[in-house]
PDB file of N, CA, C and O in Angstrom:
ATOM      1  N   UNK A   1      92.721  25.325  13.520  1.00  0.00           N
ATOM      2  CA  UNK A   1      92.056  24.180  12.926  1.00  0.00           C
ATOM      3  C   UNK A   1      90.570  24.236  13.282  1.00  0.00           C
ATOM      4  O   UNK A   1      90.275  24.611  14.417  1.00  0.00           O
ATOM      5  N   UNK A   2      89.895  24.001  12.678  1.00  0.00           N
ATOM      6  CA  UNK A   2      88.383  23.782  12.773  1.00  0.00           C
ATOM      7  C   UNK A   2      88.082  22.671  13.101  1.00  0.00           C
ATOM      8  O   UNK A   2      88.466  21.551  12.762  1.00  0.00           O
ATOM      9  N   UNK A   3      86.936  23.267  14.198  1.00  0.00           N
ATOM     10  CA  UNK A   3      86.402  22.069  14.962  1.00  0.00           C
ATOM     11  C   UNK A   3      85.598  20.820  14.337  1.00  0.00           C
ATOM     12  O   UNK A   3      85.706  19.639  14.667  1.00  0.00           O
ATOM     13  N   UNK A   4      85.085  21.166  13.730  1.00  0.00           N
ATOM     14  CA  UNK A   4      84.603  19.756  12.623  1.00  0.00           C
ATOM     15  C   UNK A   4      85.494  19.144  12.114  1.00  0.00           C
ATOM     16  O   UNK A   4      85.315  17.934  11.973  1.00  0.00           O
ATOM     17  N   UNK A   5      86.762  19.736  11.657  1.00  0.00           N
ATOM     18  CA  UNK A   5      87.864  18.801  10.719  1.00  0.00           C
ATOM     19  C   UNK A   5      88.592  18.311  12.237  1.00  0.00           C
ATOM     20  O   UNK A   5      89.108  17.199  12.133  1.00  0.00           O
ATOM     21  N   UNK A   6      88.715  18.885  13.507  1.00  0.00           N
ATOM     22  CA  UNK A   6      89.523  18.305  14.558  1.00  0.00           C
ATOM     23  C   UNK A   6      88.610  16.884  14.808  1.00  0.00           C
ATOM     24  O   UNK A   6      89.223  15.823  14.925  1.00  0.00           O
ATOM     25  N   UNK A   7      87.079  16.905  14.888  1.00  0.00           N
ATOM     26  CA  UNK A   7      86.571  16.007  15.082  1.00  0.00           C
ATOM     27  C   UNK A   7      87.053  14.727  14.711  1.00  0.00           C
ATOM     28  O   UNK A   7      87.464  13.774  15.372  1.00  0.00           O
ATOM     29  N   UNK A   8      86.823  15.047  12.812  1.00  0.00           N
ATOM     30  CA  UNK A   8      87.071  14.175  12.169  1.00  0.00           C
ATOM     31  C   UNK A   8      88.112  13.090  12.560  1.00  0.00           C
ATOM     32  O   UNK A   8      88.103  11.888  12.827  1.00  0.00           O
ATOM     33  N   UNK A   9      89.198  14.305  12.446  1.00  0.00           N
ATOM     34  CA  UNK A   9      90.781  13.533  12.158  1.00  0.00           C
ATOM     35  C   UNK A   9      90.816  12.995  14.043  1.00  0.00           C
ATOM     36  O   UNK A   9      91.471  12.089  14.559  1.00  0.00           O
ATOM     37  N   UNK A  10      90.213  13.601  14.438  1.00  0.00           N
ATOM     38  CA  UNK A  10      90.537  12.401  16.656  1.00  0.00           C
ATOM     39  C   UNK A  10      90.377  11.056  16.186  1.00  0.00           C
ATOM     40  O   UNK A  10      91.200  10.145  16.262  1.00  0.00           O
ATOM     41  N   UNK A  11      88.455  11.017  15.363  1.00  0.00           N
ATOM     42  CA  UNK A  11      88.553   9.611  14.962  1.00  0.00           C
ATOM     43  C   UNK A  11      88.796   8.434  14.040  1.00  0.00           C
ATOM     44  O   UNK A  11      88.586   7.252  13.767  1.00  0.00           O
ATOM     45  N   UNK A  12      89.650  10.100  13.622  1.00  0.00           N
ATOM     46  CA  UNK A  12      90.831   8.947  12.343  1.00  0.00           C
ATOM     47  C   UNK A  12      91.735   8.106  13.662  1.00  0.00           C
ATOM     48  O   UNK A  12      91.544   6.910  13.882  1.00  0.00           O
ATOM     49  N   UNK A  13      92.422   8.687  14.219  1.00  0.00           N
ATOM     50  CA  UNK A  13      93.780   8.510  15.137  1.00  0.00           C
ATOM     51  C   UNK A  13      93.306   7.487  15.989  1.00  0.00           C
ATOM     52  O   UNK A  13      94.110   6.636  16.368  1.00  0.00           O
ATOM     53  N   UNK A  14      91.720   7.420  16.473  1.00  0.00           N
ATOM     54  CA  UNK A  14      91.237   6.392  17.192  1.00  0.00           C
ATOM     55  C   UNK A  14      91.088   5.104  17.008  1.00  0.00           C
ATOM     56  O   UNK A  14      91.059   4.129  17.760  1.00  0.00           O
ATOM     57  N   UNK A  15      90.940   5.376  15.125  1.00  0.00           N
ATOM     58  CA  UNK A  15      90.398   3.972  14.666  1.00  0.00           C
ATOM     59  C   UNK A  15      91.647   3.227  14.639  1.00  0.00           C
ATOM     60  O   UNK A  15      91.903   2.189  15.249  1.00  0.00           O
ATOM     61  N   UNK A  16      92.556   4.040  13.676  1.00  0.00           N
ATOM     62  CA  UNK A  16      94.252   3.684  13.269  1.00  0.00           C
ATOM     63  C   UNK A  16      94.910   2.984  14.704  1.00  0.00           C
ATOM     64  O   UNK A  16      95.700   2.047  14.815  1.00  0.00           O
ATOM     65  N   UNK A  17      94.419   3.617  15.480  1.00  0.00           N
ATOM     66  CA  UNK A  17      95.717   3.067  16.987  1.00  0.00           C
ATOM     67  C   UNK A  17      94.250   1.931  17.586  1.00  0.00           C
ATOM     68  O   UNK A  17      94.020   1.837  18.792  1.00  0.00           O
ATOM     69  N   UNK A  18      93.516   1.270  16.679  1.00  0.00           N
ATOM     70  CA  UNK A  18      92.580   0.230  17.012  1.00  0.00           C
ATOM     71  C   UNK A  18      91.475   0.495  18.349  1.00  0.00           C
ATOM     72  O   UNK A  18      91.461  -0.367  19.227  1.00  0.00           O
ATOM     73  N   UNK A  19      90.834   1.338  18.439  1.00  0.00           N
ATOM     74  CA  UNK A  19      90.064   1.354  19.397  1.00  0.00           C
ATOM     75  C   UNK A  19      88.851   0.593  18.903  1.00  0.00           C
ATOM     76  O   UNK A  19      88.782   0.081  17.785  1.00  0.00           O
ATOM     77  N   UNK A  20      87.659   0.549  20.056  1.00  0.00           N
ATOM     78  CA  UNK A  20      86.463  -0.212  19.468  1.00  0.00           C
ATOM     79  C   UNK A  20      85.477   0.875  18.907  1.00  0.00           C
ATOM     80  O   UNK A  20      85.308   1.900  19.567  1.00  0.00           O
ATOM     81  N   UNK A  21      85.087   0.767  18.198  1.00  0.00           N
ATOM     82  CA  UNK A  21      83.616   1.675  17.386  1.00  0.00           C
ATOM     83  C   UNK A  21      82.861   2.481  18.790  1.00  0.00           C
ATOM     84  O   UNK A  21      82.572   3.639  19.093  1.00  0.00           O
ATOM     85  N   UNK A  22      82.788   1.598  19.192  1.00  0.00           N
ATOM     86  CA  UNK A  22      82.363   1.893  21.092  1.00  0.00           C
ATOM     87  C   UNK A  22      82.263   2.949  21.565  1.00  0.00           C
ATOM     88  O   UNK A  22      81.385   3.767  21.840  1.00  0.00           O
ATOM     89  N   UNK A  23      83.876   2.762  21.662  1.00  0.00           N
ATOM     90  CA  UNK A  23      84.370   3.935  22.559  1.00  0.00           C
ATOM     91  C   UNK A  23      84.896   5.206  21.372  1.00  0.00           C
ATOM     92  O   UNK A  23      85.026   6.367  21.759  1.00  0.00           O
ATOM     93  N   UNK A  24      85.077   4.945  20.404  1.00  0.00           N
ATOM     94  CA  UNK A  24      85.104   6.140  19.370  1.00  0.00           C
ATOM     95  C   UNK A  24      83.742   7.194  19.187  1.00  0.00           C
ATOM     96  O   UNK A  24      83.631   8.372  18.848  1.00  0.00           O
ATOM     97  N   UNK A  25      82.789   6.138  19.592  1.00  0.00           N
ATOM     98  CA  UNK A  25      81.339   7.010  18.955  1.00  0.00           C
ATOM     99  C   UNK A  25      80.903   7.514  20.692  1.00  0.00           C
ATOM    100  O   UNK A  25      80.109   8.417  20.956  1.00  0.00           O
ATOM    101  N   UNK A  26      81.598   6.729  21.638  1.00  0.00           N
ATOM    102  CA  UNK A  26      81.839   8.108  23.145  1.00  0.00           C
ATOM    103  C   UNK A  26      82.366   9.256  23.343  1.00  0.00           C
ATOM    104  O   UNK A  26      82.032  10.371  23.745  1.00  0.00           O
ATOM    105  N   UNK A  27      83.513   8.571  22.863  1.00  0.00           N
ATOM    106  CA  UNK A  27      84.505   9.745  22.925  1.00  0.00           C
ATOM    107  C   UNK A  27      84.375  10.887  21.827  1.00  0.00           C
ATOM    108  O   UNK A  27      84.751  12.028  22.094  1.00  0.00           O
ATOM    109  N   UNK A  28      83.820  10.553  20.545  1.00  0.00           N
ATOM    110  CA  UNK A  28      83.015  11.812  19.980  1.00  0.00           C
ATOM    111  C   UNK A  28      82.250  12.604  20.138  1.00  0.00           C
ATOM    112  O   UNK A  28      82.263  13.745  19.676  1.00  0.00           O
ATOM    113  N   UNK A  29      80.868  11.743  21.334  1.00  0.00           N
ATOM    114  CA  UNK A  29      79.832  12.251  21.289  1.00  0.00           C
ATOM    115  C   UNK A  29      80.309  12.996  22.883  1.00  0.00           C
ATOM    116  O   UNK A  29      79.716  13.905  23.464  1.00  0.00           O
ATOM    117  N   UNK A  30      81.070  12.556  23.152  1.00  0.00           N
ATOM    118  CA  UNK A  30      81.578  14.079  24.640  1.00  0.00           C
ATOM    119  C   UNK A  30      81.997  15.040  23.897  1.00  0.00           C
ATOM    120  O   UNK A  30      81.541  16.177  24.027  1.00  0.00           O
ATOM    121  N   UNK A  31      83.152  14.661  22.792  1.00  0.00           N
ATOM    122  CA  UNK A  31      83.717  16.076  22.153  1.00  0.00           C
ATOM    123  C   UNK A  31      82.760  16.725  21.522  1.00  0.00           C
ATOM    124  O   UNK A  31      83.025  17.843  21.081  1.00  0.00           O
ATOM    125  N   UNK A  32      81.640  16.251  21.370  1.00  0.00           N
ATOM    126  CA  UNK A  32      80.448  17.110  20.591  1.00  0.00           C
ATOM    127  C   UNK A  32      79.887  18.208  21.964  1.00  0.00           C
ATOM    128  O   UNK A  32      79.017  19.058  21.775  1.00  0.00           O
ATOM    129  N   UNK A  33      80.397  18.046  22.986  1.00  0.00           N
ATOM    130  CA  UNK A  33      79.237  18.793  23.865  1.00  0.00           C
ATOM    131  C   UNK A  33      80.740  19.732  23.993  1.00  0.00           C
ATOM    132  O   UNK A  33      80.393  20.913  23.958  1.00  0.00           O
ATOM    133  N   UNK A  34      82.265  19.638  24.126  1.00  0.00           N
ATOM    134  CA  UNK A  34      82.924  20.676  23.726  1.00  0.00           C
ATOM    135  C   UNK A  34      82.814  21.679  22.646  1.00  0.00           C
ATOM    136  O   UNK A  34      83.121  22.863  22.783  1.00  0.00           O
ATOM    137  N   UNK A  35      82.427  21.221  21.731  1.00  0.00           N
ATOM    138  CA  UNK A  35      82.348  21.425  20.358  1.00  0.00           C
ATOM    139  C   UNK A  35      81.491  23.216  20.578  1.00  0.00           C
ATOM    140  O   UNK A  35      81.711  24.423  20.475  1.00  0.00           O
ATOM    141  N   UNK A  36      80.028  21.806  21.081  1.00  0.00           N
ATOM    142  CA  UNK A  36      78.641  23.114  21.238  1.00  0.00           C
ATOM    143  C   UNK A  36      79.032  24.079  22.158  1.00  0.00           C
ATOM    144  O   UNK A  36      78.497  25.123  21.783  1.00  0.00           O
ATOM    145  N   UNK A  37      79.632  24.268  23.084  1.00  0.00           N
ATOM    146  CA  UNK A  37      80.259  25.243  24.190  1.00  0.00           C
ATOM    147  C   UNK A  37      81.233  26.239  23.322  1.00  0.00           C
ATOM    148  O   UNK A  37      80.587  27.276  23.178  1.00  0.00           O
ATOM    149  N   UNK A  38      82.147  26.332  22.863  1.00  0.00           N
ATOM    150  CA  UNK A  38      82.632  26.447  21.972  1.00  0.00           C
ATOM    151  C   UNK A  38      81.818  27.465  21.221  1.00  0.00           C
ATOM    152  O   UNK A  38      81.790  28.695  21.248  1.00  0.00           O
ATOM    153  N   UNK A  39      81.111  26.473  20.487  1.00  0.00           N
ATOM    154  CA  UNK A  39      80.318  27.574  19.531  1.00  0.00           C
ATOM    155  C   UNK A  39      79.261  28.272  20.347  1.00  0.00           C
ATOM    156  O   UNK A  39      78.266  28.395  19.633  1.00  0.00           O
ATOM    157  N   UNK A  40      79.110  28.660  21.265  1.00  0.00           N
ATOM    158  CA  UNK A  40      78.096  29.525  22.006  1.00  0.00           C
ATOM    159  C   UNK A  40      79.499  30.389  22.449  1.00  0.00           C
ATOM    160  O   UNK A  40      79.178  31.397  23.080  1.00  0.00           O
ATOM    161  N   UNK A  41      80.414  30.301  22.343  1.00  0.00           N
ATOM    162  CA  UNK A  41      81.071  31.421  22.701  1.00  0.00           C
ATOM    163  C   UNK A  41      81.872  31.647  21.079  1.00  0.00           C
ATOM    164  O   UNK A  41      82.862  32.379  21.050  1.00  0.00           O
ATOM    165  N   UNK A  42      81.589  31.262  20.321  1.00  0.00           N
ATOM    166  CA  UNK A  42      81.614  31.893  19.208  1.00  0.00           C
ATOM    167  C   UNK A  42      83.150  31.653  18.634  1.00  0.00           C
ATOM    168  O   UNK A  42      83.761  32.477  17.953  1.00  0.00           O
ATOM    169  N   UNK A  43      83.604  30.481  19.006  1.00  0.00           N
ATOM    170  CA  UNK A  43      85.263  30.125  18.724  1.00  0.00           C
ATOM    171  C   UNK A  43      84.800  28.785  17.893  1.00  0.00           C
ATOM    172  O   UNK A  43      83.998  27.919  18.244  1.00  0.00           O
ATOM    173  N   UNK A  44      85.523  28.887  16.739  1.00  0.00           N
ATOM    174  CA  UNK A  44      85.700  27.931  16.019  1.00  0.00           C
ATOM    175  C   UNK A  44      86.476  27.363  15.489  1.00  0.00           C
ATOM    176  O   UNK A  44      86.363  26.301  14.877  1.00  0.00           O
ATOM    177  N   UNK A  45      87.804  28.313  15.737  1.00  0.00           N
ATOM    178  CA  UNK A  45      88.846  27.506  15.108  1.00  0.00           C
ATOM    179  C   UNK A  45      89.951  27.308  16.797  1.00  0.00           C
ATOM    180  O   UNK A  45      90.097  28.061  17.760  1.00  0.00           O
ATOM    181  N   UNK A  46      90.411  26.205  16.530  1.00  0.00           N
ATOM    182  CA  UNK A  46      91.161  25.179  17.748  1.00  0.00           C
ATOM    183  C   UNK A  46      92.188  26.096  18.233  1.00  0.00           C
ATOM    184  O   UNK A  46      92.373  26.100  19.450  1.00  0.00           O
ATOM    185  N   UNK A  47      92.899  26.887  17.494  1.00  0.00           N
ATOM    186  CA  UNK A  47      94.028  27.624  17.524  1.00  0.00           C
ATOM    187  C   UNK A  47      93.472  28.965  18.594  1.00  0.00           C
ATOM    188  O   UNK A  47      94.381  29.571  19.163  1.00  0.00           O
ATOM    189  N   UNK A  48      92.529  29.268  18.777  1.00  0.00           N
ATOM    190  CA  UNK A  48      91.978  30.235  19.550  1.00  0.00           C
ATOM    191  C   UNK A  48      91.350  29.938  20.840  1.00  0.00           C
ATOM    192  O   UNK A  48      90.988  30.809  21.631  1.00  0.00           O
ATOM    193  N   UNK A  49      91.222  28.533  21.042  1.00  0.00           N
ATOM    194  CA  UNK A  49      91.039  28.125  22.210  1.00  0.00           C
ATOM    195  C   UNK A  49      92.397  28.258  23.291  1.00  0.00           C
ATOM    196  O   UNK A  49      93.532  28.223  22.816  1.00  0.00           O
ATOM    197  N   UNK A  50      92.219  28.383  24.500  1.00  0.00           N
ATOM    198  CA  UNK A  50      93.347  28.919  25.579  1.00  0.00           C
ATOM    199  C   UNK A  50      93.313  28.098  26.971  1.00  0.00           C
ATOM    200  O   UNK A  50      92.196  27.856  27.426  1.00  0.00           O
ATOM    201  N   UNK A  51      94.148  27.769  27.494  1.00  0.00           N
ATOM    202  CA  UNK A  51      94.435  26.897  28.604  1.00  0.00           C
ATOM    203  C   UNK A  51      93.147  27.161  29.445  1.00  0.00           C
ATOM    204  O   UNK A  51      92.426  26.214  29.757  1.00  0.00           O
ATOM    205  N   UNK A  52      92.785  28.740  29.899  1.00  0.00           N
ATOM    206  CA  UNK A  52      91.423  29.429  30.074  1.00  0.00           C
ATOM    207  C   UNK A  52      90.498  29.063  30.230  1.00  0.00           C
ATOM    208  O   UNK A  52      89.954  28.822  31.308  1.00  0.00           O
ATOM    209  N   UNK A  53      89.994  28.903  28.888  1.00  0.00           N
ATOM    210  CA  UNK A  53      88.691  28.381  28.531  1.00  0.00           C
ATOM    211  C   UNK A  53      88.468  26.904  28.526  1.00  0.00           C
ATOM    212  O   UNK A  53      87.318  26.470  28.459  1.00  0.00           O
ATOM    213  N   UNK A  54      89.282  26.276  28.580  1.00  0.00           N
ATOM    214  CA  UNK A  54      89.318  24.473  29.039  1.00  0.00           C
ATOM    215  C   UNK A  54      89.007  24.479  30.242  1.00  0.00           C
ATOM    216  O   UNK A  54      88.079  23.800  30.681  1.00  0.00           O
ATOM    217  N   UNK A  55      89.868  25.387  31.086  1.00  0.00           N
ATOM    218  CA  UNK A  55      89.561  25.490  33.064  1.00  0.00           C
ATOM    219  C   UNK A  55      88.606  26.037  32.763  1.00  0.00           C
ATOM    220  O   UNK A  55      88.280  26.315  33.917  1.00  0.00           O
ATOM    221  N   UNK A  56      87.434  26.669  31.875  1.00  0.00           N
ATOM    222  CA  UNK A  56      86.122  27.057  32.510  1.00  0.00           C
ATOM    223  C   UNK A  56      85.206  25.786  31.952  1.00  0.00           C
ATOM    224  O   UNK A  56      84.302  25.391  32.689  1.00  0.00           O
ATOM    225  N   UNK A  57      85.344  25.358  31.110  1.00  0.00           N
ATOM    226  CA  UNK A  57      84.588  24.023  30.425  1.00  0.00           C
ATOM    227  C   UNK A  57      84.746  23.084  31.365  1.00  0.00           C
ATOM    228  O   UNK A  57      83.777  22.480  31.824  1.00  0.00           O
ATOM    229  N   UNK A  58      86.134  22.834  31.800  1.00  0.00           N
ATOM    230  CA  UNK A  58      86.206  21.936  33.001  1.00  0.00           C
ATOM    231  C   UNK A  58      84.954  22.099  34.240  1.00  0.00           C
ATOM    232  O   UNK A  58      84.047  21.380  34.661  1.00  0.00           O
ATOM    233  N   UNK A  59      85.507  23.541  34.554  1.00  0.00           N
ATOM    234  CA  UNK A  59      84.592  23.936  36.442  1.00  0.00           C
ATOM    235  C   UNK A  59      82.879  23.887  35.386  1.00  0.00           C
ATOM    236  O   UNK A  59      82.019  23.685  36.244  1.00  0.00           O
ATOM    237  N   UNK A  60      82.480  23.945  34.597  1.00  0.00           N
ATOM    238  CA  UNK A  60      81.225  23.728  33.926  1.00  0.00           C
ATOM    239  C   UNK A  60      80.603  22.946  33.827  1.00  0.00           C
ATOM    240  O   UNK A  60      79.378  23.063  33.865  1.00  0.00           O
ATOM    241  N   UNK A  61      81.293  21.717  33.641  1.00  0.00           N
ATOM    242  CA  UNK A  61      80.599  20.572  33.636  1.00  0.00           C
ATOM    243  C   UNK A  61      80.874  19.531  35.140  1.00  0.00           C
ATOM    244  O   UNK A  61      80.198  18.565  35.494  1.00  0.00           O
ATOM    245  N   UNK A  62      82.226  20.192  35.892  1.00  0.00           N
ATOM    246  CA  UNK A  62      81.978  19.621  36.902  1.00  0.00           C
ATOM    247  C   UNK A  62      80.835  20.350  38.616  1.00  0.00           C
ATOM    248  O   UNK A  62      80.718  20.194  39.831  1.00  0.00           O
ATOM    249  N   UNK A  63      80.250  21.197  37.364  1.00  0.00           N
ATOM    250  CA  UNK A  63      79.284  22.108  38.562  1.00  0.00           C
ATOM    251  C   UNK A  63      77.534  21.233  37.716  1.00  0.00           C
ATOM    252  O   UNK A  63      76.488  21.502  38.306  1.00  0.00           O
ATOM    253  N   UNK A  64      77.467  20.577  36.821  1.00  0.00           N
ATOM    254  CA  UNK A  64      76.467  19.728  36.474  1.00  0.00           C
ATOM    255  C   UNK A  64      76.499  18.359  37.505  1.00  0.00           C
ATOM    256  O   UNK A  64      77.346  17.539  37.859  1.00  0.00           O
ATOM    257  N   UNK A  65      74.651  18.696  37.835  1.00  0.00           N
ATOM    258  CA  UNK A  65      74.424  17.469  38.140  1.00  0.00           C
ATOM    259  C   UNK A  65      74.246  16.210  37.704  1.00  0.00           C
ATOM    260  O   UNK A  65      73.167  15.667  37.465  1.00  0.00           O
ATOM    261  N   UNK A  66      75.719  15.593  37.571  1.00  0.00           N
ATOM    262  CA  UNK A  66      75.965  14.407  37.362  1.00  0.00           C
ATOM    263  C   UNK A  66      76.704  13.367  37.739  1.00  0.00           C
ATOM    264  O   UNK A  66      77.817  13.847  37.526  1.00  0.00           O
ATOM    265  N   UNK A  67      76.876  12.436  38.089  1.00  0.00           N
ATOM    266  CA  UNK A  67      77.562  11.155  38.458  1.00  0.00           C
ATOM    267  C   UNK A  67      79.190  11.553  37.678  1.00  0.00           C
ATOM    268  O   UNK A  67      79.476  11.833  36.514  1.00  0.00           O
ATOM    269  N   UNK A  68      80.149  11.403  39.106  1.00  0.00           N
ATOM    270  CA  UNK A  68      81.601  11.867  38.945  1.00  0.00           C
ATOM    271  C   UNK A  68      82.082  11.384  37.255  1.00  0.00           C
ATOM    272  O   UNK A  68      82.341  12.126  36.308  1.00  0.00           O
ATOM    273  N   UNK A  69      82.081  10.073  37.309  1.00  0.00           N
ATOM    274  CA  UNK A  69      82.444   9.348  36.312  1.00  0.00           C
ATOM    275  C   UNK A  69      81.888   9.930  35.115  1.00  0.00           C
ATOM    276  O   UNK A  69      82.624  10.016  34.132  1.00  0.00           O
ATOM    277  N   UNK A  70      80.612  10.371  35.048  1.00  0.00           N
ATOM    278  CA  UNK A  70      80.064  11.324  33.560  1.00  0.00           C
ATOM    279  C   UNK A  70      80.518  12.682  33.350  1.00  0.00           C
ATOM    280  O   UNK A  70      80.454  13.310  32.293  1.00  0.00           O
ATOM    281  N   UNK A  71      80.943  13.041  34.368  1.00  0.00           N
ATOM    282  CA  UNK A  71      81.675  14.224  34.568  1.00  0.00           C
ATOM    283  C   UNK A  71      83.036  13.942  34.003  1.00  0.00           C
ATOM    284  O   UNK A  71      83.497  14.799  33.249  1.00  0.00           O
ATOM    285  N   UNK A  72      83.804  12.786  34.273  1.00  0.00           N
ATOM    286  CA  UNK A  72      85.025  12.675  33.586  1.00  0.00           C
ATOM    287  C   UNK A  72      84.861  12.215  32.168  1.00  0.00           C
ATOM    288  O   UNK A  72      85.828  12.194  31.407  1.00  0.00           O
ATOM    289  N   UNK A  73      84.015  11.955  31.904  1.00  0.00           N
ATOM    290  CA  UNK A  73      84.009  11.191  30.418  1.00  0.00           C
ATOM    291  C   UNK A  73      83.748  12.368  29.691  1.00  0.00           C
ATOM    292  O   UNK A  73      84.300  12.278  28.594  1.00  0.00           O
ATOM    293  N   UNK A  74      83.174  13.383  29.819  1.00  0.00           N
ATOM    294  CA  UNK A  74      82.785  14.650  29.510  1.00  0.00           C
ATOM    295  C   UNK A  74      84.079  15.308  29.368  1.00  0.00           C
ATOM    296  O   UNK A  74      84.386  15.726  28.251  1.00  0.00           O
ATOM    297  N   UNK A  75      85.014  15.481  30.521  1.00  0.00           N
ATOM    298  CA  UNK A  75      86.049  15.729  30.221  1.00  0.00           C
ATOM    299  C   UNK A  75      87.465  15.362  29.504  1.00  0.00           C
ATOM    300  O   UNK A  75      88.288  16.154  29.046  1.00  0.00           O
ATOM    301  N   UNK A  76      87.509  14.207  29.529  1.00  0.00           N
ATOM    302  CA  UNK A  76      88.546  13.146  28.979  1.00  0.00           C
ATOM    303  C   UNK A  76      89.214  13.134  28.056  1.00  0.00           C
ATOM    304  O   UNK A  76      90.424  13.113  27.829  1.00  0.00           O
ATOM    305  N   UNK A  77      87.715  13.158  27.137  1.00  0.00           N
ATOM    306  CA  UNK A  77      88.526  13.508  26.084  1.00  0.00           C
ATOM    307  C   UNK A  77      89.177  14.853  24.889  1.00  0.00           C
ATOM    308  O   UNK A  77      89.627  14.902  23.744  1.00  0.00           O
ATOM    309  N   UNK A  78      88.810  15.984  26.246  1.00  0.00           N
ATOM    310  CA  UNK A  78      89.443  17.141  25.726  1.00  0.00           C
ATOM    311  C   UNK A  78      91.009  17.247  26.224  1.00  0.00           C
ATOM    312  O   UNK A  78      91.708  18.194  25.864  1.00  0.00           O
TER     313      UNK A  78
END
């Protein structure tokens, strides 16, 4: 699946199961910084991503200097 159409359809599923605009346009804009990682390693479709490469996106952003909690929101919603 492609990462733009996965985008999409998360915040179909977000709106449908009633979340607030809020937290939809958060929880997108973290999956956007998966997204860009992703495409610097040159994977674009979802099906080619690997347990792997989540544990390196993970140790990646939790080696950024940032406040724990931005670190999880970063992660969360992958």
């Amino acid at each position: 699946m492609d990462v733009v159409v996965m985008l999409k359809e998360f915040q179909n599923q977000l709106k449908a199961r009633g979340y607030a605009e809020s937290t939809i346009e958060c929880y997108s804009g973290y999956l956007k910084f998966f997204k860009r990682w992703l495409q610097k390693r040159g994977v674009a479709d979802l099906k080619k991503v690997t347990h792997g490469m989540i544990s390196d996106y993970q140790a990646e952003v939790m080696s950024l200097p940032l406040a724990l909690e931005s670190k999880a929101l970063r992660i969360r919603p992958i």
